[in-house]
N, C-alpha and C positions, 0 to 999 in steps of 0.2 A: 661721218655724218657730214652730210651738206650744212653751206651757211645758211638755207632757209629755215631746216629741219630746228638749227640751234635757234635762230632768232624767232621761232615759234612758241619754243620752251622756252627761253627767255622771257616772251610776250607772256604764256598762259601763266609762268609763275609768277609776273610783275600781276598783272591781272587779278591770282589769287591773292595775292598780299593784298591789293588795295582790295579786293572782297571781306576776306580774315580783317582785316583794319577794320572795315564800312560794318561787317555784322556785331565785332565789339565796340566801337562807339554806340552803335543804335542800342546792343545790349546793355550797354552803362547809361545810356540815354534813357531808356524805360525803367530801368532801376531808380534814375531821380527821380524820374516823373511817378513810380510806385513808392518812393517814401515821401517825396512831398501831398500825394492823396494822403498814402499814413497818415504823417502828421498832420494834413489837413481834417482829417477822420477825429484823430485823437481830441484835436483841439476843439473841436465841434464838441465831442463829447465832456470832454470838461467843460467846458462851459454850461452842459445843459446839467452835468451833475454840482454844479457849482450853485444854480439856479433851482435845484432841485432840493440841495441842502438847505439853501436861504428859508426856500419856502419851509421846510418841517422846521428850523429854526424859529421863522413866525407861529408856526403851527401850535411848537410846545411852546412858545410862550404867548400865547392867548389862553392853552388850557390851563396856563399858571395863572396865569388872571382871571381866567373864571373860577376855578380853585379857589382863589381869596376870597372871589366875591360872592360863592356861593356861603364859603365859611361865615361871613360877617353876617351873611341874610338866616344862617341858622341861629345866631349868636342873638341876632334880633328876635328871633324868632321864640326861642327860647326866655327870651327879659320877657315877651307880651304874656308864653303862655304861664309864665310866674308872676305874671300882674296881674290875670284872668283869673288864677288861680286864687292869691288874694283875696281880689275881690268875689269871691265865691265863696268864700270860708268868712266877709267878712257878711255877705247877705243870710247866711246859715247859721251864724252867730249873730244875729241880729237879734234886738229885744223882742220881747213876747207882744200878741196883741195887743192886747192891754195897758203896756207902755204907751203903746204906738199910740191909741187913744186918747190916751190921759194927753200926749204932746199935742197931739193935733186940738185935742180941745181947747186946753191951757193954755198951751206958751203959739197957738198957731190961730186960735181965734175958731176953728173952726166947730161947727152945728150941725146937729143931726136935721136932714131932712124934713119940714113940717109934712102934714097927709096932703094938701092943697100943693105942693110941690111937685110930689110925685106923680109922675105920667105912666099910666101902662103902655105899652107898645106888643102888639101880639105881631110875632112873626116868625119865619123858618128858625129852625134850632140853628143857628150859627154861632160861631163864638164872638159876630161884633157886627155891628151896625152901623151905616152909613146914612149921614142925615141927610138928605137931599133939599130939605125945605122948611121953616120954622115948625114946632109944634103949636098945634092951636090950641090958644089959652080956655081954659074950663070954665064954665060962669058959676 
């Protein structure tokens, strides 16, 4: 072989080596640049699941505070209807007419109606009446 023929082969193989070199750095080049996206990716993601926890974190504990405070407002709720209750047993147990009279007369001062007192008032069947104006006195 001539010395061109060699120093050609020489050339193409130097040639290829620095190719083979040039296509594995660029391949290990893309490899960092594909795991710094990764963990660029990753870390994105944590955070958003990080922020995602916090939030149900606040979540369950708001429903634990409505929890209590719904408990307290049954607890109240429960005292009134055992005070209503009471008081309905003591209006049902309460004295007869006739007491009631006897107090209001005696110990309360109070008078039956004279006939020059009473006023008739004719008007729809309602069960109550709104005075709009004095009644005119009877001569």
């Amino acid at each position: 072989m001539d010395a061109t023929v060699l120093m050609e082969e020489k050339t193409m193989t130097s040639y290829g080596r620095e190719r083979k070199v040039r296509m594995i750095r660029q391949n290990r080049r893309a490899r960092r640049i594909g795991l710094v996206k990764a963990a660029i990716a990753l870390s994105v993601f944590l955070i958003v699941a990080a922020g995602v926890l916090c939030y149900y974190i606040q979540l369950l504990n708001s429903v634990k505070d409505d929890v209590k405070s719904i408990s307290v407002m049954e607890s109240r709720l429960e005292n009134i209807r055992e005070d209503n209750d009471d008081a309905i047993r003591r209006i049902n147990s309460a004295e007869d007419i006739e007491s009631i009279r006897r107090v209001a007369i005696q110990e309360l001062g109070m008078r039956y109606a004279k006939e020059a007192q009473i006023v008739m008032i004719s008007g729809e069947e309602e069960d109550y009446l709104v005075q709009i104006r004095n009644i005119p006195e009877t001569p």
